[in-house]
KOLPAZA-938545 format. One record per residue (C-alpha): residue in one letter; x, y, z; residue number from 1. Coordinates in nm, 3 decimals, decimal comma. Layout:
<rs>
{r 'A' {X Y Z} NUM}
...
</rs>
This chain:
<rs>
{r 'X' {-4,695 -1,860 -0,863} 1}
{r 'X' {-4,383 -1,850 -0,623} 2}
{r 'X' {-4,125 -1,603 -0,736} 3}
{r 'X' {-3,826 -1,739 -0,884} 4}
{r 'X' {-3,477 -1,740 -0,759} 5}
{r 'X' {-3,140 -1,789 -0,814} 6}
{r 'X' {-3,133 -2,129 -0,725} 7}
{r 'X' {-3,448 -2,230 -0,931} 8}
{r 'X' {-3,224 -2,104 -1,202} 9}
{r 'X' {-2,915 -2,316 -1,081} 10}
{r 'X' {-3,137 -2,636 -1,075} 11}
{r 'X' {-3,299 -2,599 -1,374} 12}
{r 'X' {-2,916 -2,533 -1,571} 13}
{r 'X' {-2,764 -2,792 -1,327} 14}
{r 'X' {-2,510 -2,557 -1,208} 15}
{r 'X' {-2,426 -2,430 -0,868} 16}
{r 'X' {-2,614 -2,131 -0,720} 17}
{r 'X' {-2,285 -1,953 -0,679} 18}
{r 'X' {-2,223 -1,987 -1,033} 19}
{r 'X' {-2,576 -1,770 -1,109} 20}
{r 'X' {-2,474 -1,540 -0,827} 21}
{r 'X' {-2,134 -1,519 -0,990} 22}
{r 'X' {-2,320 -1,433 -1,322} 23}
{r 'X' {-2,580 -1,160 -1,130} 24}
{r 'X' {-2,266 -0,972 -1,013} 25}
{r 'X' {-2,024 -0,967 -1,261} 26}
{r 'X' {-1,762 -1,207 -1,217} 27}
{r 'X' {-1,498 -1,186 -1,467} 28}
{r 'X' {-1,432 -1,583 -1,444} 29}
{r 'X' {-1,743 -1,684 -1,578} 30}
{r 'X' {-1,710 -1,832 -1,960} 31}
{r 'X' {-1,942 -1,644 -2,221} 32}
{r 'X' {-2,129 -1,916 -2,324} 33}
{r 'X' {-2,251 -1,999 -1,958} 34}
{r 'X' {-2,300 -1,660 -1,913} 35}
{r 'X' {-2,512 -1,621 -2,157} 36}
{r 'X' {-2,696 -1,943 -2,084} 37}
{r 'X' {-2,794 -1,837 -1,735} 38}
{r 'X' {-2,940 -1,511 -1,861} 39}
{r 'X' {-3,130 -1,629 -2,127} 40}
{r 'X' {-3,272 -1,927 -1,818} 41}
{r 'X' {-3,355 -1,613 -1,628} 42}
{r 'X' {-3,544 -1,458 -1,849} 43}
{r 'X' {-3,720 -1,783 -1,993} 44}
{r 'X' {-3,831 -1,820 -1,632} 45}
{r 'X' {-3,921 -1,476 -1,556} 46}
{r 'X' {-3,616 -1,390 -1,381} 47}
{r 'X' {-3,569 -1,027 -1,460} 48}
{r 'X' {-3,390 -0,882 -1,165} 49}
{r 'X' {-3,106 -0,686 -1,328} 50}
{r 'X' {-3,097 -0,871 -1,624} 51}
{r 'X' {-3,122 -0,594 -1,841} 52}
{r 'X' {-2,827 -0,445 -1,674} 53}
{r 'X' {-2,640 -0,749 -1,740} 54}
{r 'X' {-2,716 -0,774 -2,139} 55}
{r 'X' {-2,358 -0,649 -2,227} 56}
{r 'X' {-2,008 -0,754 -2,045} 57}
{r 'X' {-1,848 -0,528 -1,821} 58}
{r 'X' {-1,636 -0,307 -1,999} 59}
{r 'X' {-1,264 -0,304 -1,852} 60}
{r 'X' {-1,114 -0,096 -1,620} 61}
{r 'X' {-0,750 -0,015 -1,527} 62}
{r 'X' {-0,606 0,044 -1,168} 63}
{r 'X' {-0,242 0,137 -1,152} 64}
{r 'X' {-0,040 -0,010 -0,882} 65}
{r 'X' {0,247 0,279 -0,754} 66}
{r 'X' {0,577 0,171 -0,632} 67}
{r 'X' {0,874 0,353 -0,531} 68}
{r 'X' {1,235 0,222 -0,354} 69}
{r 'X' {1,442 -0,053 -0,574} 70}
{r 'X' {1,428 -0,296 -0,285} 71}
{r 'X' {1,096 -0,412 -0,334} 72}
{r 'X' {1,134 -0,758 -0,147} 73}
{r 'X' {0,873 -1,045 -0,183} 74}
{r 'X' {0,650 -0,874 0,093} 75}
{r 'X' {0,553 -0,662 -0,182} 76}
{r 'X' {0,571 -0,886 -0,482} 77}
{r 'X' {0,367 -1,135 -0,328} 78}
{r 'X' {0,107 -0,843 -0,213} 79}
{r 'X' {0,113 -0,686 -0,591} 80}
{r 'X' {0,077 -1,085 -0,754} 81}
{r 'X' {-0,203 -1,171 -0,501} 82}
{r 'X' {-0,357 -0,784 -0,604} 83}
{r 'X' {-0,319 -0,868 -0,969} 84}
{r 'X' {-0,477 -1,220 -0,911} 85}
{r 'X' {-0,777 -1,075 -0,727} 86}
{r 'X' {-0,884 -0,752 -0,999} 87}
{r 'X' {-0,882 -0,996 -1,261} 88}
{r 'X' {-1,166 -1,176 -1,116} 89}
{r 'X' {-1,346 -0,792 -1,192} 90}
{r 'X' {-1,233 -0,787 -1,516} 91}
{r 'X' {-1,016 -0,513 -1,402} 92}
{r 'X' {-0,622 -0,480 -1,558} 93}
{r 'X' {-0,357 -0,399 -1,310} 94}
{r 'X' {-0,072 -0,150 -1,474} 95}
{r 'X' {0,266 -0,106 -1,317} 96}
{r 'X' {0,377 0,242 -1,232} 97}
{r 'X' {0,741 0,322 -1,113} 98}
{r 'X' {0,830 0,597 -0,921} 99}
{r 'X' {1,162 0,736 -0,813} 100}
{r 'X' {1,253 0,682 -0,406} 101}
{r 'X' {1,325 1,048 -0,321} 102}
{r 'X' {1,154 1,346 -0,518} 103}
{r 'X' {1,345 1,550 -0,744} 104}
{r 'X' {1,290 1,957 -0,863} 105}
{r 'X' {1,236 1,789 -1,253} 106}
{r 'X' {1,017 1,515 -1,173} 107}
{r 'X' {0,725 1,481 -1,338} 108}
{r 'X' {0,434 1,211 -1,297} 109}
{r 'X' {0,406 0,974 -1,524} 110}
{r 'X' {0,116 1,073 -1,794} 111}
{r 'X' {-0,037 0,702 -1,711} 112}
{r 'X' {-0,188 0,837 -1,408} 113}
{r 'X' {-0,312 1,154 -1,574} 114}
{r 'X' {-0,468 1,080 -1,930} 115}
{r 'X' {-0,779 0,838 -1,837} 116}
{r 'X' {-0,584 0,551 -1,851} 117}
{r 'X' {-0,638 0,395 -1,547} 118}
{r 'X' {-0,954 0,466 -1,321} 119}
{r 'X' {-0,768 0,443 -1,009} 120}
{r 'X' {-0,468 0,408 -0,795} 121}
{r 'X' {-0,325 0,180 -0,533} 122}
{r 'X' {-0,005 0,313 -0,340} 123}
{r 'X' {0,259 0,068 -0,197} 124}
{r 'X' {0,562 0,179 -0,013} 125}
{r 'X' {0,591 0,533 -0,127} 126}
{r 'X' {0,777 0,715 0,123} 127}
{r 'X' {0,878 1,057 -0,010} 128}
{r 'X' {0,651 1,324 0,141} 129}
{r 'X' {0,659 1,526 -0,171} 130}
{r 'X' {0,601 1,234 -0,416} 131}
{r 'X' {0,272 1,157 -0,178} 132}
{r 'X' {0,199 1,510 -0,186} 133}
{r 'X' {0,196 1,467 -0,565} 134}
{r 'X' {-0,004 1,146 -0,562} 135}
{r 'X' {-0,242 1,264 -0,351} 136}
{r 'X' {-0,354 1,487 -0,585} 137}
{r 'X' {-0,480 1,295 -0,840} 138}
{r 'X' {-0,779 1,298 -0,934} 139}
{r 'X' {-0,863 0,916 -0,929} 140}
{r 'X' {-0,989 0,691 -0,652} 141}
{r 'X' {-0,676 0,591 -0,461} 142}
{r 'X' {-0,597 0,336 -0,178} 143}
{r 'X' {-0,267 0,425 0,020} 144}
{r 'X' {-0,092 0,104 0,195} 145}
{r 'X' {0,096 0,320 0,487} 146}
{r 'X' {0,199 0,693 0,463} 147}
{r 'X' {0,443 0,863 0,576} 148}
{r 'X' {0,443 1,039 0,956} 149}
{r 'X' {0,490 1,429 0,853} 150}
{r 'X' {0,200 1,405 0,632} 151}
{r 'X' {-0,105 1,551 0,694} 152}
{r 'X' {-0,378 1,242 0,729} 153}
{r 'X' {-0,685 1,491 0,707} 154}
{r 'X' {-0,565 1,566 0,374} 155}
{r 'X' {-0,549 1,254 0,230} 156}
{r 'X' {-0,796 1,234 -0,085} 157}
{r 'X' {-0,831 0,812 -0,044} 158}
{r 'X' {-0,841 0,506 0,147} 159}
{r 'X' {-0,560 0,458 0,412} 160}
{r 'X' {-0,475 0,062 0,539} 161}
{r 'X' {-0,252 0,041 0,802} 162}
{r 'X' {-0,091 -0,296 0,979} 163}
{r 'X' {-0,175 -0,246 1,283} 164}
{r 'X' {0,177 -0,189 1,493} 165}
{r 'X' {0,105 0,000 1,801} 166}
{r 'X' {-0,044 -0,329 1,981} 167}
{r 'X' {0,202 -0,540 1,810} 168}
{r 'X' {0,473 -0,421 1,932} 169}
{r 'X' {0,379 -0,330 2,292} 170}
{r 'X' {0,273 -0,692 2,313} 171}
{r 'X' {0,644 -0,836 2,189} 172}
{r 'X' {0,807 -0,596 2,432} 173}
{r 'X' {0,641 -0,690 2,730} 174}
{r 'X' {0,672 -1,070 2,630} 175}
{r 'X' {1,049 -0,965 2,671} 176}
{r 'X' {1,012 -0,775 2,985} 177}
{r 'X' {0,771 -1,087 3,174} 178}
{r 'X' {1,163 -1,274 3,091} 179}
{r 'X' {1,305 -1,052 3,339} 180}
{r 'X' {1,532 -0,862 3,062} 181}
{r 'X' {1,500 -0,446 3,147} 182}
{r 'X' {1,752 -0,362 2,937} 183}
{r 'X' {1,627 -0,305 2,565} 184}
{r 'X' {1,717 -0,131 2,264} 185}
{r 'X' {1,456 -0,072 1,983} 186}
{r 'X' {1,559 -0,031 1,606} 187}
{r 'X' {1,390 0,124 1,327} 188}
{r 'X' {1,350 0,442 1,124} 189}
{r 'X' {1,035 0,609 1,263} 190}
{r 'X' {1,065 0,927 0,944} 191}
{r 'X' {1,013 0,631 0,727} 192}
{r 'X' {0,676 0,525 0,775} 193}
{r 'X' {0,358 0,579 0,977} 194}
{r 'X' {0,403 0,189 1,071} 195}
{r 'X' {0,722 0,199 1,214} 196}
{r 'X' {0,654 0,519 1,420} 197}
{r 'X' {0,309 0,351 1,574} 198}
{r 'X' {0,555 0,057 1,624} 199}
{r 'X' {0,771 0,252 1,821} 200}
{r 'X' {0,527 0,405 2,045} 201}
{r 'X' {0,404 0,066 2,154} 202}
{r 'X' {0,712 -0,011 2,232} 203}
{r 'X' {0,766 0,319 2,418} 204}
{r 'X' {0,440 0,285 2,613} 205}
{r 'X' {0,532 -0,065 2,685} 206}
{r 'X' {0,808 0,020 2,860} 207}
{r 'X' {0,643 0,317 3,064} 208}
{r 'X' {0,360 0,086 3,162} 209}
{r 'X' {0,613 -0,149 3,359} 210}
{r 'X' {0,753 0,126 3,528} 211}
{r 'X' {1,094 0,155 3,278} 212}
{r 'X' {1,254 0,452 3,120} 213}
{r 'X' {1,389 0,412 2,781} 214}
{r 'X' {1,742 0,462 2,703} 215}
{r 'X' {1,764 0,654 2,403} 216}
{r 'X' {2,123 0,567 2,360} 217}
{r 'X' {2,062 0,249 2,318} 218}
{r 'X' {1,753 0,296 2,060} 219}
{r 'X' {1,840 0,387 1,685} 220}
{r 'X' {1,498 0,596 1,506} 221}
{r 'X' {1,686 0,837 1,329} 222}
{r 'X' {1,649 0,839 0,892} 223}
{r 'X' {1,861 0,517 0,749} 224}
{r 'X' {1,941 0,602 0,402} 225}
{r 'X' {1,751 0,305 0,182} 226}
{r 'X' {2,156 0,157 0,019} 227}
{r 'X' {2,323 0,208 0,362} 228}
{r 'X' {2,107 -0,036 0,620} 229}
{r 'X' {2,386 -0,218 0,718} 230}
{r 'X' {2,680 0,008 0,718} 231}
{r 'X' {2,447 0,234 0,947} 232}
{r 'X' {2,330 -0,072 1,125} 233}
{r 'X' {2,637 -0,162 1,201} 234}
{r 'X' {2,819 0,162 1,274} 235}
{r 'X' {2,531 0,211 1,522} 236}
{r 'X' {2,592 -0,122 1,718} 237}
{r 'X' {2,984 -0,049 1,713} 238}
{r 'X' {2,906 0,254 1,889} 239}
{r 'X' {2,766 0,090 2,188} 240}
{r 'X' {2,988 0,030 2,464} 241}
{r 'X' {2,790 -0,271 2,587} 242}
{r 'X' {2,471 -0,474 2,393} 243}
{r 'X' {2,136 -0,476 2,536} 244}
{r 'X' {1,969 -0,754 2,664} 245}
{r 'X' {1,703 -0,727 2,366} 246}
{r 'X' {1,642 -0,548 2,068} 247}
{r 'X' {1,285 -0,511 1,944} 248}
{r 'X' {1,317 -0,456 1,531} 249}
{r 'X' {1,038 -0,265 1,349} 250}
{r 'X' {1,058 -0,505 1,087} 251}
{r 'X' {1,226 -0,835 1,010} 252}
{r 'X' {1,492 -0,679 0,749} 253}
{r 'X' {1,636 -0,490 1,021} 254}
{r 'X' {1,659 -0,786 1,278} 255}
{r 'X' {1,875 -0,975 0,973} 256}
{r 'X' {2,113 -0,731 0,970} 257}
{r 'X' {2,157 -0,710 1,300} 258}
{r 'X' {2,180 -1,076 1,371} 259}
{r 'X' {2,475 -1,055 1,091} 260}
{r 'X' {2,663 -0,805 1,291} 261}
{r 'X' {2,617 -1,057 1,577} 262}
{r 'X' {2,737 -1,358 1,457} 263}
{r 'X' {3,038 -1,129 1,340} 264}
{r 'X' {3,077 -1,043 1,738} 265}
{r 'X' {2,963 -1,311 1,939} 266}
{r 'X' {3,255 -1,197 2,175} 267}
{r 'X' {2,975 -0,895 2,246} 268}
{r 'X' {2,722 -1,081 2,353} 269}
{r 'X' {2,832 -1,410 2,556} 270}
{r 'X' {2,560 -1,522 2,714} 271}
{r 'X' {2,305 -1,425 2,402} 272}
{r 'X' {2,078 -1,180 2,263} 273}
{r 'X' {1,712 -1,152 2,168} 274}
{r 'X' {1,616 -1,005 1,894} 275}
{r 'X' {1,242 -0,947 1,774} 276}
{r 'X' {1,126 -0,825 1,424} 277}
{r 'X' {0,779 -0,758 1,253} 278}
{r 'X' {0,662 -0,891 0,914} 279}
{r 'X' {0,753 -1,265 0,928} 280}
{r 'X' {0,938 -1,243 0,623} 281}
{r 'X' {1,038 -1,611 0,481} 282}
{r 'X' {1,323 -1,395 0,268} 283}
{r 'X' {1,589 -1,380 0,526} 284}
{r 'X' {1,699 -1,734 0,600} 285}
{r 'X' {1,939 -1,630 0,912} 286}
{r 'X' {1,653 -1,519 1,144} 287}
{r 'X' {1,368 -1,716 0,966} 288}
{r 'X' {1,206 -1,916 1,225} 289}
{r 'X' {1,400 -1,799 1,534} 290}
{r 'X' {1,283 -1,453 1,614} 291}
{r 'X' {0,924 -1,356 1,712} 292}
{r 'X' {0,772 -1,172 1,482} 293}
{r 'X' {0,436 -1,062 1,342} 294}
{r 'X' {0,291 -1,235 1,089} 295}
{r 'X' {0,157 -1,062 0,783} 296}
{r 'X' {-0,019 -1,256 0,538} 297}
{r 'X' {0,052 -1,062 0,216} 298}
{r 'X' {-0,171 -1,252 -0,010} 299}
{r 'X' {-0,485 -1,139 0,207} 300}
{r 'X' {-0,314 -0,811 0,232} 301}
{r 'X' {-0,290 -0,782 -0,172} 302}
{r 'X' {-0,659 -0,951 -0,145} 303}
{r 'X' {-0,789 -0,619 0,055} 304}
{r 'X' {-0,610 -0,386 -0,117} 305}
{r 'X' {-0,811 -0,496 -0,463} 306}
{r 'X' {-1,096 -0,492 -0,259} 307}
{r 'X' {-1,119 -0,162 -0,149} 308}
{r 'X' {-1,008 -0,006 -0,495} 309}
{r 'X' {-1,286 -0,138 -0,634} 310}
{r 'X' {-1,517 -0,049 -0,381} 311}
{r 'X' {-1,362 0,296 -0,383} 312}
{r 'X' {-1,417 0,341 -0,803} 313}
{r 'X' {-1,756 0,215 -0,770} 314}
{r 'X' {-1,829 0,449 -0,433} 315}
{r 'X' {-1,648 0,761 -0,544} 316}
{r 'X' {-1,841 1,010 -0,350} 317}
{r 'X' {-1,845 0,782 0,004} 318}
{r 'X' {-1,628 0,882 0,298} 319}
{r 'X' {-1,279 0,794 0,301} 320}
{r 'X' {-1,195 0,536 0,488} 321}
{r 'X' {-0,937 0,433 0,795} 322}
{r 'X' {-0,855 0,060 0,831} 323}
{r 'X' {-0,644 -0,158 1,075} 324}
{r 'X' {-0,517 -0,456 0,998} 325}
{r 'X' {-0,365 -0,617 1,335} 326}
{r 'X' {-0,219 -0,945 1,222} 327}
{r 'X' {-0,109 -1,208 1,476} 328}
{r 'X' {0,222 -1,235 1,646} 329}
{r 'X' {0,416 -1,578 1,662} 330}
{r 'X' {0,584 -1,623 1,985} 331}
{r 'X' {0,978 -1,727 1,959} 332}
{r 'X' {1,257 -1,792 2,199} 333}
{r 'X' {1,388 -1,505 2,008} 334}
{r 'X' {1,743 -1,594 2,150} 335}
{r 'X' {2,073 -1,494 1,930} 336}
{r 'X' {2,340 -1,702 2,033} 337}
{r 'X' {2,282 -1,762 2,399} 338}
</rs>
């Protein structure tokens, strides 16, 4: 007798085999009552391959989703809705946590994350050293989306995802340099987050590949305090006896601002300016479309993030893990008023 499969099952039900597989693996968006059908098919037809494991539904788990800094943008809405979308498929409940932006001598972490209540973590733009310090010792699986430079990656108890900047970054600077522009200025805060500092050093390396020093005065990497962007943005550019040719922006937020401040000054810069960013962010309208930028597709990137949470609960004792996520660059004339 030939040994039955899943898609003996499927055809006898006339269902998909996906369906069954769906049903062998625990898929949350299965009805009961096909559920339940398929097993009892499987085991009329001698089907028993983890059946018995299957008798009773899932229980439900909780993972808790940590944010920090009030201007959460829809990068990271649309990264925590696709994440939310994705561990509901494995029956699993995604629970907001809030955390301050900058630690504080009374803080305490929120009992949530300590009582049971969820069975792990995922960490989104937390950039306070001592509030990852604090995180980082808890003892549920935890994914971390970006860290911040000063701390210590050999001690980080989780998974680490990084966008890939380094490459990024040196590839959008020397598209500016193969224009014939030498002269360029890079913004971003490189204390903030691992991201921006890789960014930075592809930018750096860039530069010393073709032969060019950069000119620190015209770079700005120092801390930017999370309300004051713009008035330090701006205060920055005033400074500057003459523009650069180009700016390369660790992210698109910063090339917004910066394209305000131009079209504020176009006396500064009469025969134009280009300006680069990273994210390709649809939320600011005034460079939307013009700059060149990298595009991150946060939907996939809330898609791996639920992902590896679950792989991490259900692996608890494997290796941490290191992952790059390089997405693709789209190529602008990246001119400001030229």
């Amino acid at each position: 007798m030939n040994k039955v499969t899943m898609q003996d099952i499927a055809d006898a039900l006339g269902i998909s085999r996906v369906t069954v597989w769906k049903v062998f693996n625990n898929y949350a968006n299965v009805s009961a009552a096909l559920r339940e059908s398929v097993l009892a098919k499987a085991k009329e037809m001698g089907y028993t391959k983890g059946v018995s494991e299957l008798e009773s539904p899932e229980s439900e788990r909780n993972v808790s989703v940590i944010v920090s800094r009030p201007n959460s943008a829809v990068f990271w809405t649309n990264i925590i809705h696709r994440l939310a979308q994705e561990l509901y498929l494995h029956n699993i409940n995604l629970m907001y946590t809030y955390m301050p932006s900058r630690y504080s001598e009374n803080y305490k972490m929120p009992p949530i994350l300590h009582s049971n209540t969820v069975q792990g973590a995922i960490v989104l733009n937390v950039y306070d050293i001592r509030l990852m310090e604090q995180i980082n010792q808890l003892k549920i699986p935890k994914v971390f989306l970006d860290i911040v430079p000063q701390f210590d990656r050999s001690k980080l108890s989780g998974d680490l995802l990084l966008l890939e900047g380094f490459h990024c970054i040196y590839q959008i600077t020397e598209s500016i340099l193969d224009r014939g522009v030498r002269d360029i200025g890079f913004v971003g805060d490189i204390q903030y987050a691992k991201t921006n500092l890789d960014r930075y050093k592809g930018f750096c390396q860039c530069m010393k590949d073709h032969g060019i020093a950069v000119k620190e005065e015209i770079c700005m990497t120092s801390k930017i305090g999370i309300f004051s962007y713009d008035k330090e943005i701006y205060r920055f550019l005033d400074s500057l006896e003459k523009l650069p040719e180009a700016f390369v922006c660790a992210s698109d937020y910063i090339a917004h601002f910066l394209q305000l401040y131009l079209s504020e000054h176009p006396e500064r810069i009469p025969k134009g300016i280009i300006v680069t960013g990273y994210d390709g962010s649809s939320e600011y309208a005034n460079v939307e479309g013009l700059i060149t930028t990298v595009d991150v597709k946060t939907g996939l990137l809330g898609k791996r993030l639920a992902m590896q949470i679950i792989y991490r609960m259900d692996h608890e004792d494997a290796p941490y893990e290191l992952a790059f996520i390089k997405p693709s660059i789209i190529f602008r004339d990246s001119v400001l008023y030229g």
